[in-house]
Legacy VTK file of the C-alpha trace (Angstrom):
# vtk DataFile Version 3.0
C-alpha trace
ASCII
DATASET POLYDATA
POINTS 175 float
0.000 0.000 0.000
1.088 3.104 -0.483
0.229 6.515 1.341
-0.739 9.635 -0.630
-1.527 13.277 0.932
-2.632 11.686 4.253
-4.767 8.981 2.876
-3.782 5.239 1.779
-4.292 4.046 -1.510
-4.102 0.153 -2.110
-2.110 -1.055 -5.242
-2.992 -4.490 -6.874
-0.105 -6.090 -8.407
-0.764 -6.328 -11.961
-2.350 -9.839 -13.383
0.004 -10.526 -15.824
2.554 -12.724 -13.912
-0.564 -14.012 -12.610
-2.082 -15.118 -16.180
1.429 -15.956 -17.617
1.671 -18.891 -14.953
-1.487 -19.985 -15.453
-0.929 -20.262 -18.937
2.531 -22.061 -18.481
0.650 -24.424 -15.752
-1.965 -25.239 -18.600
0.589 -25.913 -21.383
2.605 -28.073 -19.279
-0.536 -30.331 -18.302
-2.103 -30.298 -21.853
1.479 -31.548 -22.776
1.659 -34.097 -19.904
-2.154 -35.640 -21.025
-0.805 -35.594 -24.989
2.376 -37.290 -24.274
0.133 -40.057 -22.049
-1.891 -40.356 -25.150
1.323 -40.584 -27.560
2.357 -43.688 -25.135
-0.766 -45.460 -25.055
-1.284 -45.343 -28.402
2.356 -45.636 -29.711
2.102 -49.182 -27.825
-0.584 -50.035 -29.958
1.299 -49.181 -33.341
3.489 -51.690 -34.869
7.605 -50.629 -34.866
8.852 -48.586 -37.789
10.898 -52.222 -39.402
8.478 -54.572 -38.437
7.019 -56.120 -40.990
2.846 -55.061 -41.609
0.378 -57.429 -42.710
-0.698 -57.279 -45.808
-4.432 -56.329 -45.972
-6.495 -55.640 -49.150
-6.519 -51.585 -50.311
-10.083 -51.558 -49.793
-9.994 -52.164 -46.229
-6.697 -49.650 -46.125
-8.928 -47.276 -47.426
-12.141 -47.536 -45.409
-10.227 -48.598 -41.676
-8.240 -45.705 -40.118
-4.761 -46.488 -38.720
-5.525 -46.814 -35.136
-8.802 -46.477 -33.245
-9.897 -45.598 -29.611
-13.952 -46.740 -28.825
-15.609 -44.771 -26.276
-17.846 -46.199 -24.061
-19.777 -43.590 -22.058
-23.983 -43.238 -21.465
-23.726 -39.406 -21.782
-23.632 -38.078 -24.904
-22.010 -34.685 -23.990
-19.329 -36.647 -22.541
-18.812 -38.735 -25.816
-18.427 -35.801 -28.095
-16.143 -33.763 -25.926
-13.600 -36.642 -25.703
-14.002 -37.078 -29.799
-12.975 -33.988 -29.743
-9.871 -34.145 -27.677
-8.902 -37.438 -29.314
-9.511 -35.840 -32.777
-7.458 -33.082 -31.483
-4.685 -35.028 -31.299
-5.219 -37.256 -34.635
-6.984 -40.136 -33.164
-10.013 -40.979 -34.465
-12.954 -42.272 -32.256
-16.015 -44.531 -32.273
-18.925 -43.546 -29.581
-21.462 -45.997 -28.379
-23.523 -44.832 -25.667
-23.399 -48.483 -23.876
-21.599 -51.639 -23.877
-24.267 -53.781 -26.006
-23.903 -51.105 -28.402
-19.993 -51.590 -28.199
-20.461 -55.607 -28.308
-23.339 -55.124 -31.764
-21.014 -53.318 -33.302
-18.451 -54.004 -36.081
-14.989 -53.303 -34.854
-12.263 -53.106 -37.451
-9.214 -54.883 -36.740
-6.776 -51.731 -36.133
-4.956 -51.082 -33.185
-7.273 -49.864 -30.739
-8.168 -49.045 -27.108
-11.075 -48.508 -24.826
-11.960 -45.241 -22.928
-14.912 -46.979 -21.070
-17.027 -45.383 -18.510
-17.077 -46.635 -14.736
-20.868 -46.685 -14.209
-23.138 -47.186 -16.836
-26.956 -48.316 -16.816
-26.570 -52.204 -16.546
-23.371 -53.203 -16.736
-20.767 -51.446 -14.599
-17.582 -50.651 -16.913
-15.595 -52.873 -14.010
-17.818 -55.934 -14.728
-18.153 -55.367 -18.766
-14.017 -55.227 -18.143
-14.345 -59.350 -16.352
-16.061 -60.218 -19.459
-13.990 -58.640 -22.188
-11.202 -60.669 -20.188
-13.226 -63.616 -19.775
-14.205 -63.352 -23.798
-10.605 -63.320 -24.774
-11.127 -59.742 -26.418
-7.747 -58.100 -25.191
-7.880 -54.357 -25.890
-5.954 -51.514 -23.608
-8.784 -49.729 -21.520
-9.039 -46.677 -19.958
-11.644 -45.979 -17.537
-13.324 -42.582 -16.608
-15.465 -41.795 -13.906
-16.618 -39.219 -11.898
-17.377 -41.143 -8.845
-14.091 -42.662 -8.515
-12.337 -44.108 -5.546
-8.869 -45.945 -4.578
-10.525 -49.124 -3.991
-12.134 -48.549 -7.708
-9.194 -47.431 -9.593
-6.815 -50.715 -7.603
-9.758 -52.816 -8.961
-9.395 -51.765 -12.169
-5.741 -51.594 -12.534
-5.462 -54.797 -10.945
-8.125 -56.565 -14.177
-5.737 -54.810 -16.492
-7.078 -51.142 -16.980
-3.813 -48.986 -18.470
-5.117 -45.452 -17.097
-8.038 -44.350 -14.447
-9.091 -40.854 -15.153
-11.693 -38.617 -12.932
-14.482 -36.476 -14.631
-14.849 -33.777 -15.073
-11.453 -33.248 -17.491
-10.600 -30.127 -19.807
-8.640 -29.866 -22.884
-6.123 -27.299 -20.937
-4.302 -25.723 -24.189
-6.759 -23.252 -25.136
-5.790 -19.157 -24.433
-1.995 -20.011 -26.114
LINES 1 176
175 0 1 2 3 4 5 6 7 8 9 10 11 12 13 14 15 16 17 18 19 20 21 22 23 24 25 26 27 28 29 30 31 32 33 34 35 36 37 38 39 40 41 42 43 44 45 46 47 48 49 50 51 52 53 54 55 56 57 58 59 60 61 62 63 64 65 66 67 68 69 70 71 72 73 74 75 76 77 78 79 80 81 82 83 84 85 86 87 88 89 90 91 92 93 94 95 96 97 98 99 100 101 102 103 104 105 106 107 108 109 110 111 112 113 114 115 116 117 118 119 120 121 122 123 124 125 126 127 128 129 130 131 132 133 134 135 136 137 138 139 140 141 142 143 144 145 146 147 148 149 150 151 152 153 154 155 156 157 158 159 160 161 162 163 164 165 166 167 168 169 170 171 172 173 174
């Protein structure tokens, strides 16, 4: 503070340190989430010298390179992480349940699963036992926004690669 003619006057420090860190914070955790993303789905390509299998050019054409299915009952939810995974060049299939997920056709790319916690019927722990149980061996990532230690232990312990809490923000925006 500093006093003027008998009276004090109060000086705010300017916001621009302020905004500057938060800024730097933001970058630095959008970069953390994009390099976890670059992992998990760089495990799922096949190395540079490896041989690939041959597959016909239609199915080249049609199929993208690698895949991540979202399994979430809230649409909002589904389209924001599209978004975010598009955002980063993945491309994304929704389904708003796991019967939806099990109908489906799923090409045979490398893929993963971003699979809601609770969902009507089927929690996303038990639809996890049966995937394992089924034989179907995909990388899964759970979300939730009623998470807990025991939860997230349970999950990592069937196999999950990643337990996330909801709500989550794409935190590069304001560069």
């Amino acid at each position: 503070m500093k006093a003027e003619a008998g009276t004090q006057r109060l000086t705010l420090p300017s916001r621009k340190p302020i905004d500057r860190r938060c800024r730097k914070v933001a970058r630095a955790r959008k970069s953390r989430f994009d390099s976890q993303v670059r992992r998990h789905s760089s495990s799922l390509r096949t190395s540079p010298g490896a041989p690939q299998p041959s597959r016909p050019d239609s199915i080249l054409k049609d199929e993208p390179a690698e895949l991540v299915f979202v399994v979430d009952d809230d649409a909002v939810v589904r389209r924001a992480i599209k978004q975010l995974l598009e955002s980063v060049n993945l491309q994304a299939e929704l389904f708003g349940s796991t019967q939806e997920f099990l109908e489906a056709e799923r090409p045979s790319v490398p893929s993963c699963l971003v699979l809601d916690v609770r969902l009507p019927g089927k929690s996303g722990l038990d639809f996890q036992g049966d995937l394992v149980k089924a034989n179907i061996l995909i990388p899964v990532v759970f979300i939730t926004g009623y998470g807990d230690i025991e939860m997230s232990v349970q999950a990592m312990k069937a196999g999950a690669v990643e337990f996330l809490a909801k709500p989550f923000r794409n935190q590069g925006g304001g560069r």
